[in-house]
C-alpha positions in Angstrom: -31.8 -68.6 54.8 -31.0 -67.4 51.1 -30.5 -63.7 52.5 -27.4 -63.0 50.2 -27.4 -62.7 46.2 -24.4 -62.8 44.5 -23.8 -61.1 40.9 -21.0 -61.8 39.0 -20.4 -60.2 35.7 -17.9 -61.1 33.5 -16.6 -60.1 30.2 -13.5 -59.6 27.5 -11.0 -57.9 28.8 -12.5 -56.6 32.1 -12.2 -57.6 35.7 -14.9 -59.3 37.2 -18.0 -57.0 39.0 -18.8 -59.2 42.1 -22.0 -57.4 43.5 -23.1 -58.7 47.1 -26.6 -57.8 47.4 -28.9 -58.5 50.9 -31.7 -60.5 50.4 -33.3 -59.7 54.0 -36.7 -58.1 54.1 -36.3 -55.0 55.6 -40.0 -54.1 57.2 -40.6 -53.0 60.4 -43.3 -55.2 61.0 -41.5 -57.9 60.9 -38.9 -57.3 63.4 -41.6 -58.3 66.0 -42.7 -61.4 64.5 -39.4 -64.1 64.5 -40.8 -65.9 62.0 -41.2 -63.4 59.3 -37.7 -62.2 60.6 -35.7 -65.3 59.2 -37.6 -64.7 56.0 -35.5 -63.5 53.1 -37.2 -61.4 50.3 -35.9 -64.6 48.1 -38.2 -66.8 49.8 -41.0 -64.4 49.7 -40.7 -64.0 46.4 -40.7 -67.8 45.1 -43.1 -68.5 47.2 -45.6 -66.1 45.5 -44.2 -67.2 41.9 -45.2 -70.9 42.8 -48.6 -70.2 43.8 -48.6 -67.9 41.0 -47.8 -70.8 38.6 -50.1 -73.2 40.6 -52.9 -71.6 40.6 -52.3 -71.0 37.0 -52.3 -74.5 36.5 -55.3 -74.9 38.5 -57.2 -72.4 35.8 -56.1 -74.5 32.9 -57.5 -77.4 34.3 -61.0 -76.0 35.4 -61.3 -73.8 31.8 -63.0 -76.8 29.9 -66.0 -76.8 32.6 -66.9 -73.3 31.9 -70.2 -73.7 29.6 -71.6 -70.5 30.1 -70.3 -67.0 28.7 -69.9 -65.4 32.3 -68.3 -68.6 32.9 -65.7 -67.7 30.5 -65.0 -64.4 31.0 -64.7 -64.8 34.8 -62.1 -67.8 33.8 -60.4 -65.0 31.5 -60.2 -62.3 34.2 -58.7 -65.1 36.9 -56.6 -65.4 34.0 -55.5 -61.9 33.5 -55.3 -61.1 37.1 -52.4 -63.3 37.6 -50.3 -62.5 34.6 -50.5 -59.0 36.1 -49.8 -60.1 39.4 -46.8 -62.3 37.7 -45.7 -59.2 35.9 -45.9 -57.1 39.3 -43.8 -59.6 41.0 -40.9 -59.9 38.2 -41.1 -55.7 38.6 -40.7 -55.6 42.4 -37.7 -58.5 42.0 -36.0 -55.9 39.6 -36.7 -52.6 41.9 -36.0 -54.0 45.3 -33.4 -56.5 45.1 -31.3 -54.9 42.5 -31.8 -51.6 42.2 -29.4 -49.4 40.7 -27.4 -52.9 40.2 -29.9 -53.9 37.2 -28.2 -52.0 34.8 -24.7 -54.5 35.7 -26.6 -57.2 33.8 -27.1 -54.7 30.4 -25.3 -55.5 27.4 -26.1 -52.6 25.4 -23.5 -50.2 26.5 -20.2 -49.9 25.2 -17.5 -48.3 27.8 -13.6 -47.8 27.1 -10.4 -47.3 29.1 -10.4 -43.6 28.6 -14.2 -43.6 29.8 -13.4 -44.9 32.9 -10.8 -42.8 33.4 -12.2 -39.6 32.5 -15.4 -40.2 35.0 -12.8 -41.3 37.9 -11.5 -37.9 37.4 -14.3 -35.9 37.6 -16.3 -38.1 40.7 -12.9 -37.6 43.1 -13.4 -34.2 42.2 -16.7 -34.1 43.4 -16.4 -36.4 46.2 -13.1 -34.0 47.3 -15.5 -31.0 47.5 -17.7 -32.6 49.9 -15.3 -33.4 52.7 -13.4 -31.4 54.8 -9.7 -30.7 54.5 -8.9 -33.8 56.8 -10.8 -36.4 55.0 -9.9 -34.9 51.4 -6.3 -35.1 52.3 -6.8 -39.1 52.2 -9.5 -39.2 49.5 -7.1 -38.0 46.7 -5.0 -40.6 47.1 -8.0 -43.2 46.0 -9.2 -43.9 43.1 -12.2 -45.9 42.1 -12.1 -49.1 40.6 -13.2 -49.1 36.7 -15.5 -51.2 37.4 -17.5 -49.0 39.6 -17.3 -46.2 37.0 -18.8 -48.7 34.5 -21.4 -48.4 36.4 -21.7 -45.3 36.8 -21.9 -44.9 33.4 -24.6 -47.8 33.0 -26.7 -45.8 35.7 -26.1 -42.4 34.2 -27.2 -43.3 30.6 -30.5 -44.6 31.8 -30.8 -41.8 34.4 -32.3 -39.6 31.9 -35.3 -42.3 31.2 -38.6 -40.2 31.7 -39.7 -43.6 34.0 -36.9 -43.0 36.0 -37.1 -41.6 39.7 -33.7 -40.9 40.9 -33.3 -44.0 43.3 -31.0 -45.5 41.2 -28.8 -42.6 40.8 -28.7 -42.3 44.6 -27.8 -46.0 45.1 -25.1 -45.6 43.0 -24.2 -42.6 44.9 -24.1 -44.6 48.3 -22.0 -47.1 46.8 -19.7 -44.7 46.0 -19.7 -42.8 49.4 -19.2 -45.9 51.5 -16.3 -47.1 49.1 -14.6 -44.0 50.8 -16.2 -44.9 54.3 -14.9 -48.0 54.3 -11.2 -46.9 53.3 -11.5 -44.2 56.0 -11.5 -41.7 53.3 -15.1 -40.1 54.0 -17.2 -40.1 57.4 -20.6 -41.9 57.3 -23.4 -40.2 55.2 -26.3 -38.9 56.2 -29.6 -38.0 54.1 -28.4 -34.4 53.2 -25.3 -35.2 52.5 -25.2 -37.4 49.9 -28.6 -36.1 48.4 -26.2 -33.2 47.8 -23.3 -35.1 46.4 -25.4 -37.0 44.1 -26.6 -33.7 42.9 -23.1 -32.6 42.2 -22.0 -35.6 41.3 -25.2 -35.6 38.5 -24.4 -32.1 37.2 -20.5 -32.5 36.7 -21.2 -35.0 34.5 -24.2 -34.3 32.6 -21.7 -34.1 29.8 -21.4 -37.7 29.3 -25.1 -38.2 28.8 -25.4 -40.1 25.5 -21.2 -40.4 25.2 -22.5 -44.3 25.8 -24.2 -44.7 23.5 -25.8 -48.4 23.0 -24.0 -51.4 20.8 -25.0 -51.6 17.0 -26.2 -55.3 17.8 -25.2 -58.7 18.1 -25.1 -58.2 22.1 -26.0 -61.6 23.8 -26.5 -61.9 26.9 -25.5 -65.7 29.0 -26.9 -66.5 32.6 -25.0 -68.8 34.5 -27.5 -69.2 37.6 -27.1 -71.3 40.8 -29.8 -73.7 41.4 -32.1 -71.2 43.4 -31.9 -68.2 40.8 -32.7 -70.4 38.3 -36.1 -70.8 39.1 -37.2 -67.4 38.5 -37.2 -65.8 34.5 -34.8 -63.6 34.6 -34.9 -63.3 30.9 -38.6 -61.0 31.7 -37.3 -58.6 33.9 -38.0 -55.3 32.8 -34.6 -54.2 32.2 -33.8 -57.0 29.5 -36.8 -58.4 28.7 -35.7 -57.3 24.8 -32.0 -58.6 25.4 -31.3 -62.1 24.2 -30.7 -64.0 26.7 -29.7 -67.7 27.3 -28.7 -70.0 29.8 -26.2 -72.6 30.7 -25.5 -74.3 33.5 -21.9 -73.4 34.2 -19.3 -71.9 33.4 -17.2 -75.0 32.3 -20.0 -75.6 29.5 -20.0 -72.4 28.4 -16.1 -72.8 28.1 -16.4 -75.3 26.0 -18.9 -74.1 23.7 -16.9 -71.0 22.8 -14.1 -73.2 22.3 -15.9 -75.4 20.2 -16.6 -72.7 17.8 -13.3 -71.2 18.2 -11.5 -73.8 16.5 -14.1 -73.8 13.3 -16.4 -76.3 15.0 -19.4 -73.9 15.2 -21.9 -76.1 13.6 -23.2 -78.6 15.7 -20.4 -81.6 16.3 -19.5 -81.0 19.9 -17.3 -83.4 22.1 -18.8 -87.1 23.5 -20.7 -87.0 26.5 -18.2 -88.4 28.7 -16.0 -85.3 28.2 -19.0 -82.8 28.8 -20.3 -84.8 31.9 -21.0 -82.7 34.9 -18.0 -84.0 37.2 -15.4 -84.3 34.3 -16.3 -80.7 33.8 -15.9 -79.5 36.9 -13.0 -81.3 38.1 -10.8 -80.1 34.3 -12.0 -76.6 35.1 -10.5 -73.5 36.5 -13.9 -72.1 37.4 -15.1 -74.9 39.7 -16.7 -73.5 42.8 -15.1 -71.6 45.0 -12.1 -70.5 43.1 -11.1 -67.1 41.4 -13.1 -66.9 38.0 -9.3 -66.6 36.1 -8.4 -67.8 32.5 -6.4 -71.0 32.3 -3.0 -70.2 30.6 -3.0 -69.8 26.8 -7.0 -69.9 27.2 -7.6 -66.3 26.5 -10.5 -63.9 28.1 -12.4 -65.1 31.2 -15.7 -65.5 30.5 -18.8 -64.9 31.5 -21.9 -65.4 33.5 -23.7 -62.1 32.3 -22.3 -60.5 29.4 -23.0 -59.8 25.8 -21.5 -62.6 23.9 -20.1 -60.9 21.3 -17.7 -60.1 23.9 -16.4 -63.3 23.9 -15.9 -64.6 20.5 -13.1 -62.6 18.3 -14.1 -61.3 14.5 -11.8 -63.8 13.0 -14.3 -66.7 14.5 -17.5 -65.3 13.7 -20.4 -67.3 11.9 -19.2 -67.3 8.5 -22.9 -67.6 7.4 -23.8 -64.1 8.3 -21.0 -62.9 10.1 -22.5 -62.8 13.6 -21.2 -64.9 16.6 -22.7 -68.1 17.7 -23.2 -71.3 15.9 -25.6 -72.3 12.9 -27.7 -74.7 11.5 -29.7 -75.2 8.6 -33.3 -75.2 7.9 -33.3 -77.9 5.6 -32.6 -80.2 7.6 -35.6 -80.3 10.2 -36.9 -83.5 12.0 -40.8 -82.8 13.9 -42.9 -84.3 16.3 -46.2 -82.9 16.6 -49.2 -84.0 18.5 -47.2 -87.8 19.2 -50.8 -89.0 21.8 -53.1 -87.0 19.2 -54.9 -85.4 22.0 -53.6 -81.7 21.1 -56.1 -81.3 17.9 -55.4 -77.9 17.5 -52.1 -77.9 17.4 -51.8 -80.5 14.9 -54.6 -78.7 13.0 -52.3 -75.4 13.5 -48.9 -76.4 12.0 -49.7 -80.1 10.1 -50.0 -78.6 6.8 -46.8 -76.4 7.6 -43.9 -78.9 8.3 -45.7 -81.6 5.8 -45.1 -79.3 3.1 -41.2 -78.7 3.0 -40.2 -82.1 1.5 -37.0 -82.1 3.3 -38.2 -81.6 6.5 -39.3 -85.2 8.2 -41.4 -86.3 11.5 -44.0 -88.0 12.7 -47.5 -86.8 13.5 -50.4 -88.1 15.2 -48.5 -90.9 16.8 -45.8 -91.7 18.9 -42.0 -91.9 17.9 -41.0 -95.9 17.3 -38.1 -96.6 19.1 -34.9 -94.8 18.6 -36.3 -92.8 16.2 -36.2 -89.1 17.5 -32.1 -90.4 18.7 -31.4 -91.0 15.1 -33.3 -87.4 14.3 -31.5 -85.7 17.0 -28.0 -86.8 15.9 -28.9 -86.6 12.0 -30.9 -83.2 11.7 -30.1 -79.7 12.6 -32.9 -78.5 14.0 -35.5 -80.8 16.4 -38.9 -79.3 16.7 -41.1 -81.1 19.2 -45.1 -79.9 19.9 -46.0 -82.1 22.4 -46.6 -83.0 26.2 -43.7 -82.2 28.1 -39.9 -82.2 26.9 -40.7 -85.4 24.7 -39.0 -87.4 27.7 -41.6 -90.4 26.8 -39.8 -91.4 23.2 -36.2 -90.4 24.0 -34.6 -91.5 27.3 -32.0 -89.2 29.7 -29.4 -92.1 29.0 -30.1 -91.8 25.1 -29.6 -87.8 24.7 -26.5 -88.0 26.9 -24.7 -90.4 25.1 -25.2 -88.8 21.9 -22.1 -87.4 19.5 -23.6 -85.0 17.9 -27.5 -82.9 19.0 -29.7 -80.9 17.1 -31.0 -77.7 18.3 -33.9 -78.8 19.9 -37.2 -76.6 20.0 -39.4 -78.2 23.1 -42.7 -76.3 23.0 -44.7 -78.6 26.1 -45.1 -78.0 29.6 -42.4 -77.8 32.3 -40.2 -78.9 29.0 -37.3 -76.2 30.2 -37.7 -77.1 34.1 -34.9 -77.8 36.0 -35.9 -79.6 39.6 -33.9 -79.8 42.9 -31.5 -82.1 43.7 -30.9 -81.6 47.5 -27.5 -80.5 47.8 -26.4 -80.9 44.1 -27.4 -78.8 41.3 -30.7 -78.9 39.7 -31.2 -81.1 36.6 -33.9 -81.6 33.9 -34.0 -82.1 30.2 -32.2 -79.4 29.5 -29.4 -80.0 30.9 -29.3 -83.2 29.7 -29.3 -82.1 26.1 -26.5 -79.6 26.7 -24.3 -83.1 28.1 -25.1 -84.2 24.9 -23.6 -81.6 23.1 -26.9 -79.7 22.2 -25.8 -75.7 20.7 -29.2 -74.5 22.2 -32.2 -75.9 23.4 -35.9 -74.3 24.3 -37.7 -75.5 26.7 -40.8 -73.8 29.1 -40.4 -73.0 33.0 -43.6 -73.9 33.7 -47.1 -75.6 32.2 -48.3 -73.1 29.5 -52.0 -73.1 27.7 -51.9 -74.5 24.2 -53.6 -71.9 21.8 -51.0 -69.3 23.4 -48.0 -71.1 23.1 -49.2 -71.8 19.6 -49.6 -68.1 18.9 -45.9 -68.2 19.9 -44.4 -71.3 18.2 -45.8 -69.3 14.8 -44.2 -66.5 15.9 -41.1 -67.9 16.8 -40.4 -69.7 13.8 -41.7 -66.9 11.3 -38.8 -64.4 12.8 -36.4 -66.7 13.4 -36.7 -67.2 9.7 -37.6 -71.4 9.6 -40.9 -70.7 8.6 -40.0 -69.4 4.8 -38.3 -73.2 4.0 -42.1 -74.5 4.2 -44.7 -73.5 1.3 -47.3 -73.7 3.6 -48.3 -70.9 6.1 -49.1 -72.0 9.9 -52.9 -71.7 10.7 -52.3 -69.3 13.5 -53.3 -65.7 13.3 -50.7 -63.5 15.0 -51.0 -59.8 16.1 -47.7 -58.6 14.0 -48.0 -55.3 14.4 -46.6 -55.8 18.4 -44.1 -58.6 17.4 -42.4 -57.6 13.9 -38.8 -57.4 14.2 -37.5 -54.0 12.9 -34.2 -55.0 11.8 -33.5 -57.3 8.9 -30.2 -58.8 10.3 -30.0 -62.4 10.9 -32.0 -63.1 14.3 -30.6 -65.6 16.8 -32.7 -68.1 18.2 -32.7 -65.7 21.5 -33.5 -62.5 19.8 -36.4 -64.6 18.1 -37.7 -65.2 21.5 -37.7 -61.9 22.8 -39.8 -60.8 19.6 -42.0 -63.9 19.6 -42.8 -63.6 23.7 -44.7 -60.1 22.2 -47.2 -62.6 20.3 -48.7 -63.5 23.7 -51.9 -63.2 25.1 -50.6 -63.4 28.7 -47.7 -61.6 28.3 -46.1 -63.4 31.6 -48.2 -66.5 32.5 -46.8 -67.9 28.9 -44.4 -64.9 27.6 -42.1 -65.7 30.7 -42.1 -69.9 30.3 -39.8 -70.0 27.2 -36.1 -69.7 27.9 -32.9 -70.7 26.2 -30.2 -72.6 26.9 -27.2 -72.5 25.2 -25.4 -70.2 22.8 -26.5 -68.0 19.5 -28.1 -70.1 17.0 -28.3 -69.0 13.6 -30.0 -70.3 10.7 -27.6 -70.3 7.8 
């Protein structure tokens, strides 16, 4: 049984936090019934997101033999219902199996040396005070590890939130007190105990509120997630659901990419596919399972698998373009393919006139790709937009993307495009991993199926904020509720922050806000 979840956060110039979190439902009720008993909260909870997503698909399907209006607006309320229930379920992953621990996977807060040990300082003083002289003796010769006071400091900035409650001030609490227990430094807690500590505790540093304050921007945040975890989208948990966030699938790729730009090559050539093939990868790297997560020699910082990127990339080797880090590409040099079995009318109808327009821009539309044609566009353009079924797996074959030297950011906007599936005992695969073997910066792709006219409402969005949408002459035929999804700032916006804003553009804020993830790093249009 998946009763365990591991966290492990990275970043520059900090030791790991390894979080061990159970997974076990802990109800009464079940104690008495075995087979509820083996039953992680894991398995509980992708088991409701499937039939979520299932019977979601089931509603798509059936929506084109409603002919009456109370037809339609029963359709629309089944519809509603279960992108509230999906948003419920994200809620209740965030609240009971991380807790307190959610704030680990925030980017947003900067924490120094002197921070950490000004905090250390005053929660021994704290603890001291409630233990007696025998246990204090021992307790003052401890000190916590910076890590834990990083989160302490995560926790205590968000602690003043008028949402929250106090539980996560009291988990971090209990993490602290059985850090002593477990060195013999404090005896077991009880209720009243450290209810009173964490009042203490809460007071003493009260001081602090606001010190960490959150980053001035660029903050990216990478998931590197096993191939369980990555079935669920993180990315809409309520705690970053407005970070940008994107995926790869290890650590070794992620390596690689950094490098890549690193040594000025932070445009789009990337290494042949044999050197970025699964099993090269993992036997060349130091971070292959089951080993400490430790720089090689000369290789600088170890990196991440939940951390803001700008961590990881030094000022010298930012994006020259706009002085941000991550790669970029150009909006001039765009290849389409929209509507290739010219069943999706409305789509074509939507954004025809759009990408036609911009006389650099090429494609095909209304029929299907001749052969070898979206290869030649993925290893001669910057930027690959495909509006179509699926991932566009029909004109462009696994073998082909692999093999290729050089990828364009790809933009899959079908069903399922972003889906990984199971592999038994090895890791999940799909499309997009094939295009990050390929060398592909950054790829989107959708979890799950997703209706047209809302993923339409998003595409617009998308590509207005993101900035693509200015090279064409021709505004998209979509009408878009701006006021919920216009961008405040007027920095450069990476294809991830795009995302965040464009989700907003949604009608079902999860049934299609939650399908659209990213993998890869920063992309920037230059």
């Amino acid at each position: 049984a998946r009763d365990v979840l591991f966290i492990t956060r990275y970043g520059r110039d900090q030791e790991p936090i390894v979080l061990s979190l159970p997974m076990r439902a802990i109800d009464s009720e079940s104690f008495d019934k075995p087979d509820m008993s083996s039953k992680s909260v894991f398995d509980g909870a992708y088991q409701q997101l499937r039939l979520i997503i299932a019977e979601s698909d089931a509603t798509m399907k059936s929506g084109g033999a409603c002919a009456t209006e109370a037809e339609k607006r029963a359709w629309w309320e089944r519809r509603a219902a279960l992108d509230q229930q999906l948003g419920e379920l994200l809620g209740s992953i965030e609240d009971e199996w991380l807790g307190a621990f959610r704030h680990v996977l925030d980017p947003t807060v900067r924490f120094s040396a002197s921070d950490g040990q000004r905090l250390r300082k005053i929660i021994g003083q704290c603890l001291v005070k409630s233990l007696s002289k025998t246990f204090a003796a021992k307790a003052r010769t401890m000190e916590l590890a910076t890590e834990v006071c990083m989160l302490v400091a995560r926790v205590l900035q968000k602690a003043t939130d008028a949402e929250d409650d106090g539980n996560d001030w009291l988990d971090v609490c209990s993490l602290i007190w059985d850090t002593y227990v477990f060195q013999g430094a404090a005896p077991p807690s009880d209720d009243d105990t450290l209810r009173a500590f964490s009042e203490q505790l809460r007071e003493a540093v009260q001081e602090y509120v606001g010190v960490f304050g959150e980053a001035e921007g660029g903050e990216h945040l990478i998931l590197v997630l096993d191939k369980h975890s990555q079935q669920i989208p993180w990315e809409c948990l309520p705690c970053i659901r407005d970070v940008p966030i994107s995926r790869m699938p290890s650590v070794a790729f992620l390596r690689q990419r950094i490098a890549a730009m690193r040594h000025g090559n932070s445009r789009l050539d990337s290494p042949s596919s044999s050197e970025l093939s699964l099993s090269s990868l993992a036997q060349r790297s130091s971070y292959s399972r089951g080993q400490a997560l430790t720089p090689e020699p000369g290789s600088g910082p170890s990196l991440l698998s939940s951390l803001a990127f700008d961590d990881c990339v030094p000022d010298t080797k930012r994006n020259s373009s706009n002085g941000m880090a991550g790669a970029s590409v150009s909006g001039r040099r765009v290849f389409y393919v929209l509507n290739p079995e010219g069943d999706l009318h409305r789509t074509q109808s939507n954004f025809e006139a759009h990408l036609q327009r911009q006389r650099e821009w090429s494609g095909v539309v209304g029929r299907r790709p001749m052969n070898s044609e979206c290869e030649h566009a993925l290893q001669s353009s910057d930027i690959f937009l495909y509006f179509g079924h699926g991932g566009g797996e029909r004109y462009v074959s696994r073998t082909q993307i692999r093999a290729l030297d050089r990828c364009a950011v790809a933009l899959l906007l079908g069903c399922s495009s972003g889906q990984l599936s199971l592999a038994g005992e090895f890791d999940a695969l799909g499309t997009a991993t094939d295009y990050m073997v390929g060398g592909c910066p950054a790829l989107l792709g959708n979890l799950w199926d997703v209706g047209d006219k809302d993923i339409d409402r998003f595409a617009a969005s998308l590509l207005q904020i993101w900035g693509l949408a200015s090279h064409s002459p021709a505004p998209i035929a979509v009408n878009i509720d701006t006021e919920h999804c216009q961008r405040l700032s007027n920095a450069p916006a990476s294809l991830a922050e795009a995302v965040c804003w464009a989700r907003k553009a949604c009608r079902m804020s999860f049934l299609t806000g939650a399908a659209p993830v990213v993998y890869g790093v920063p992309v920037y249009l230059m």
